[in-house]
C-alpha positions in Angstrom: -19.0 -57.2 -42.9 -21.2 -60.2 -43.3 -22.6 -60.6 -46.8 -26.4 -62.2 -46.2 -27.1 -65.3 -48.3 -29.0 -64.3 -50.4 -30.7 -68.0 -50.9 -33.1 -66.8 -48.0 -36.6 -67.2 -48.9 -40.0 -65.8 -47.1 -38.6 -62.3 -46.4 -41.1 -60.6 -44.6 -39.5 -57.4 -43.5 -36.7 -55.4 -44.6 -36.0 -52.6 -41.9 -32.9 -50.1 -41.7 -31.0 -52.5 -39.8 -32.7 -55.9 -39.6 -34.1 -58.2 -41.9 -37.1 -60.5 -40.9 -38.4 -63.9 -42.2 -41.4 -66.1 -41.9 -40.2 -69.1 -40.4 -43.8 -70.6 -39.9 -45.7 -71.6 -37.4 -45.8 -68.1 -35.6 -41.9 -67.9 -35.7 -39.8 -65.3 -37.1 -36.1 -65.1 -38.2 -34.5 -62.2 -37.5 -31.1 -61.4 -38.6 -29.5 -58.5 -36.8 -27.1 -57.1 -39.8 -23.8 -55.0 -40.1 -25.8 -52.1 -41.5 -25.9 -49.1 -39.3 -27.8 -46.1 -39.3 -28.0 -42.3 -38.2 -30.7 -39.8 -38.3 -33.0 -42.5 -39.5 -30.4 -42.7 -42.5 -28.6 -46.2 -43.4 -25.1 -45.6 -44.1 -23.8 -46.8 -47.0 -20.9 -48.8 -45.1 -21.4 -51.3 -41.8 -19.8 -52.1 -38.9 -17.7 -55.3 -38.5 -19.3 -57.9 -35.7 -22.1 -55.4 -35.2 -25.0 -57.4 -35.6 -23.3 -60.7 -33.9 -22.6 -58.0 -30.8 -26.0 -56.2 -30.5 -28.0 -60.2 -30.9 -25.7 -61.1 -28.3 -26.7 -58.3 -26.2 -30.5 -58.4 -26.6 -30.3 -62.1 -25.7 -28.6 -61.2 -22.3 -31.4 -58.2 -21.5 -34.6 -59.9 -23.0 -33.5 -62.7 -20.6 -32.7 -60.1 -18.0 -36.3 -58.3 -18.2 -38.2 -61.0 -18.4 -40.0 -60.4 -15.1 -41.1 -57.2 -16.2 -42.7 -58.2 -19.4 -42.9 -61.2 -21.8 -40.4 -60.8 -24.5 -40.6 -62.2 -28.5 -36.6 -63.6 -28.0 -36.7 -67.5 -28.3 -33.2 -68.6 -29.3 -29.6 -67.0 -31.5 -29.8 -69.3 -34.2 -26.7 -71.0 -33.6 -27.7 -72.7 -30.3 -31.3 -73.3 -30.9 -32.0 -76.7 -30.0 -32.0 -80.1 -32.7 -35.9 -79.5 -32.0 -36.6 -76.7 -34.3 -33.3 -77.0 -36.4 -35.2 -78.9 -39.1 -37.6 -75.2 -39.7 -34.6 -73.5 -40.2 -33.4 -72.3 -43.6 -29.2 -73.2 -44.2 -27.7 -70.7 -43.0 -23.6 -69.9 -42.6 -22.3 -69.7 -39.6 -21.4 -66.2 -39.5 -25.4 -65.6 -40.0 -26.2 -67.6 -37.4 -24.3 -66.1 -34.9 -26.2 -63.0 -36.1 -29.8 -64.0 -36.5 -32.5 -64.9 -33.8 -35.5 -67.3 -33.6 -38.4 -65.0 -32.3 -42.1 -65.3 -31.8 -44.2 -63.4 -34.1 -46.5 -60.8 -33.0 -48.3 -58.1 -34.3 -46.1 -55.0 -34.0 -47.6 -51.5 -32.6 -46.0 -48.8 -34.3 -44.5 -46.8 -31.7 -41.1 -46.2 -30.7 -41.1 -45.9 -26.7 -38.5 -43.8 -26.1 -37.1 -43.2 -22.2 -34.9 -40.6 -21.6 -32.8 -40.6 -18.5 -30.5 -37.8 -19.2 -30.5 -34.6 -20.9 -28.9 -35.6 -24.5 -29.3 -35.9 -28.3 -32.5 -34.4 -29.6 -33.7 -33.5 -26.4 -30.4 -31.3 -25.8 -31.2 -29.6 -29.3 -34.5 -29.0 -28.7 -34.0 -27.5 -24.6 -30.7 -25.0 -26.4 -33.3 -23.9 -29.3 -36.2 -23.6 -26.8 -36.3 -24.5 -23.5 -38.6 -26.9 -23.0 -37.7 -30.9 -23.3 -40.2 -32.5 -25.7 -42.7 -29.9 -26.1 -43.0 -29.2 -22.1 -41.6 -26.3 -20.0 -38.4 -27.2 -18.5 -35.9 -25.3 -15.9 -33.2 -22.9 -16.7 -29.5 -23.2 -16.6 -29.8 -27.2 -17.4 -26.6 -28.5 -18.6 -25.6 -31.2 -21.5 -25.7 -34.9 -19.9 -27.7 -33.8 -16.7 -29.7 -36.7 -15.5 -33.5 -35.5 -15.1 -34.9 -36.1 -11.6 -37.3 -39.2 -13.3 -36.7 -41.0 -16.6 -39.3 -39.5 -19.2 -41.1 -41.2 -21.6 -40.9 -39.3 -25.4 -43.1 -41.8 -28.2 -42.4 -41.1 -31.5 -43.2 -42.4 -34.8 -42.0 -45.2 -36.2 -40.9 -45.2 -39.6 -38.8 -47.2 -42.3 -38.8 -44.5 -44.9 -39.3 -41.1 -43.2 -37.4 -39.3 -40.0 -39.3 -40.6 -37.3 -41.4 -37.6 -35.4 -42.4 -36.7 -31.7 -45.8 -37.9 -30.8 -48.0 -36.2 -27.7 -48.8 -38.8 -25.1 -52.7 -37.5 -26.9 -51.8 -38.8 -29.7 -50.7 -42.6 -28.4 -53.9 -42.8 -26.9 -55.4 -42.3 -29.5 -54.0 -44.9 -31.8 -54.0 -47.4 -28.9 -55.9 -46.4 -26.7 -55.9 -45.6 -22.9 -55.6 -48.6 -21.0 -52.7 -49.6 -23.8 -50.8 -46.3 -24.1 -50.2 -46.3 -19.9 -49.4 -49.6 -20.3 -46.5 -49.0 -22.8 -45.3 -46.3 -20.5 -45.2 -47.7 -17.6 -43.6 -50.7 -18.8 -40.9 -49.3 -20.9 -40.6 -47.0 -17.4 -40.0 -50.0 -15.8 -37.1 -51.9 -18.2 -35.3 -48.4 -18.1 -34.8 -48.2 -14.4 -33.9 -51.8 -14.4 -31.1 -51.9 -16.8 -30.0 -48.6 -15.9 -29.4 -49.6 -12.7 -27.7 -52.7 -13.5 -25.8 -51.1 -16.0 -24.4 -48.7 -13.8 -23.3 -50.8 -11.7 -21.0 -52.4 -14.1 -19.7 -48.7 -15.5 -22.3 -48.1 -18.4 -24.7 -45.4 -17.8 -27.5 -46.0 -20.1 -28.5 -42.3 -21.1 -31.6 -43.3 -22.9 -33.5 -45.9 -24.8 -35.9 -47.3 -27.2 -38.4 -49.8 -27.7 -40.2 -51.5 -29.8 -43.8 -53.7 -28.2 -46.3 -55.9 -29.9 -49.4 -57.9 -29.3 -49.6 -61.9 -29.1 -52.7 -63.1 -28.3 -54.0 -59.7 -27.0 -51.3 -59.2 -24.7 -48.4 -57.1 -24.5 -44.9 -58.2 -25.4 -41.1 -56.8 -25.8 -40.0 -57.3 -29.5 -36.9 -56.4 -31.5 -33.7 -55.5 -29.9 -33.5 -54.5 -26.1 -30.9 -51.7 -24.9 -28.2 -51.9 -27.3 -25.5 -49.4 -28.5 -27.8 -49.0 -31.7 -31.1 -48.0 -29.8 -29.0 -46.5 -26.6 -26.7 -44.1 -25.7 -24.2 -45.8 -23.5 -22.0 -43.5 -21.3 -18.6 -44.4 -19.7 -19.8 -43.9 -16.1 -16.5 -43.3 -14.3 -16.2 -40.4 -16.6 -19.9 -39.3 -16.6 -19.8 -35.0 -15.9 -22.7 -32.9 -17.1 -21.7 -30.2 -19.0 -19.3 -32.3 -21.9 -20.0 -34.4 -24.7 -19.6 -38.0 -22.9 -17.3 -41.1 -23.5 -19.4 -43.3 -24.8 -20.0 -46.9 -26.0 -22.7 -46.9 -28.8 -22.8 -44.9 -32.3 -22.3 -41.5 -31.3 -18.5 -41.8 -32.9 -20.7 -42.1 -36.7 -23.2 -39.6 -35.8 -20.6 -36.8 -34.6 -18.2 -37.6 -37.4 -21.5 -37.5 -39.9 -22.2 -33.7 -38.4 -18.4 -32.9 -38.8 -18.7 -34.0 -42.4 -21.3 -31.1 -43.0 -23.8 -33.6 -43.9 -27.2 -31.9 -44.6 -28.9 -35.5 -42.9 -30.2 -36.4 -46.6 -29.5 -39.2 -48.6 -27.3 -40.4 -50.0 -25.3 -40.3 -46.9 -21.5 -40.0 -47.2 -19.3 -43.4 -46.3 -17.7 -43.8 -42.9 -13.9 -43.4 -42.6 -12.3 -47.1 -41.6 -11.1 -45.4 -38.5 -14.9 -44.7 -37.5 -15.9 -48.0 -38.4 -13.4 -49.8 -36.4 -13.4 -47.5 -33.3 -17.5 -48.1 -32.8 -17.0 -51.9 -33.8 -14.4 -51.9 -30.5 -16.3 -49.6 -28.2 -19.3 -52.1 -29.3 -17.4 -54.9 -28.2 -16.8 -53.7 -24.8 -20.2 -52.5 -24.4 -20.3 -56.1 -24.6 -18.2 -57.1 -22.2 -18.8 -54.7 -19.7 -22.5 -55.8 -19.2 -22.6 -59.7 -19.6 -18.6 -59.8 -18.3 -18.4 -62.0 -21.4 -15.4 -62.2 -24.2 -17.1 -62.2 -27.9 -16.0 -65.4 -29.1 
């Protein structure tokens, strides 16, 4: 796992899994690390190549989605051009090939969450009650079945706490009206894109999150876009409802975590290397799969 230098100055943000500097000039370095997390916990271990995979992979959708919405990406730090070289800090070439040059915006603290399938929380919460997000759904659904349109479930977005549902109510009214349809109909939007894309190439994307901003008034896509870290990934030739699926993201750590009898509190308990190298390879393929690229 890649050690950051720790000669880095102007941190601005310190997140579960990113680390952000002011670069100047309305520019933003942000450094995609090995850390992982589950249930909003970072795990006291990381994954090899992680963050070099998942800045590799927001690259190739933020280019991808671009005609849906204006994104923050600018550049991975080890091919920006001689240009802006000079307003970067040193930085080894392992962090390079982990960090991006973004644009700086101010951040809207919403997680838009789009759920295309019948999994993780939303699973717990239609076994324990029926309803999907706090809304009366049908009987007899099954694990993994696909709803008949992507939904959008907001929540909370915290660095510190579990982050909680929020009641589309509830967006508008820390938004607004005009905004809060705006982030939904968007994020709406990306979803159906990459999910069709994505299938295409054997990845069903099962759901998703995002993170938006505001530059200059207007809306645009920040952070990372439809990784395995903010996606589930399913192995589409083997996709039946009813199972736990093959997958490519972290759901190897967060069903090993829940077979360790973890109470989902920290400290959380160290990943097993065989965990650790098993989501690093099905991260890798991910990868491959989608862009039809080696990791070099």
């Amino acid at each position: 796992m890649v050690i950051l230098d720790t000669h880095l100055d102007n941190l601005l943000h310190r997140g579960k899994v990113r680390d952000t500097y002011d670069l100047g000039n309305g520019y933003l370095l942000m450094v995609v690390t090995d850390r992982i997390s589950a249930f909003d916990i970072v795990l006291p271990n990381g994954i090899p190549e992680k963050g070099k995979i998942l800045a590799r992979i927001s690259e190739f959708w933020f280019e991808k989605t671009n005609h849906i919405v204006v994104n923050h990406f600018v550049a991975l730090a080890d091919s920006i051009g001689e240009d802006f070289r000079p307003s970067l800090p040193s930085l080894s070439k392992d962090l390079a090939q982990q960090s991006m040059i973004v644009k700086r915006a101010e951040r809207i603290d919403i997680e838009c969450i789009i759920r295309g399938y019948l999994a993780g929380s939303a699973w717990n919460e239609y076994k324990a009650e029926g309803t999907i997000f706090g809304n009366p759904a049908p009987t007899g659904l099954k694990e993994g079945d696909a709803f008949p349109n992507p939904i959008f479930t907001p929540t909370t977005k915290s660095e510190i706490t579990h982050d909680t549902n929020m009641p589309i109510e509830q967006v508008v009214d820390m938004v607004g009206e005009k905004l809060a349809k705006q982030l939904e109909e968007t994020s709406l939007a990306i979803y159906k894109f990459a999910h069709d894309y994505a299938k295409e190439r054997g990845i069903i994307i099962a759901d998703t999150k995002m993170e938006f901003g505001l530059l200059n008034g207007d809306l645009i896509l920040i952070d990372e876009l439809l990784t395995p870290d903010s996606s589930r990934f399913w192995e589409g030739s083997t996709y039946r409802p009813g199972q736990s699926q093959p997958n490519y993201d972290k759901q190897f750590v967060r069903d090993w975590l829940n077979e360790s009898g973890w109470d989902h509190e920290p400290p959380s308990p160290k990943l097993p290397e065989e965990i650790v190298n098993k989501t690093s390879e099905r991260y890798s393929e991910a990868y491959t799969k989608l862009t039809g690229k080696q990791l070099n």
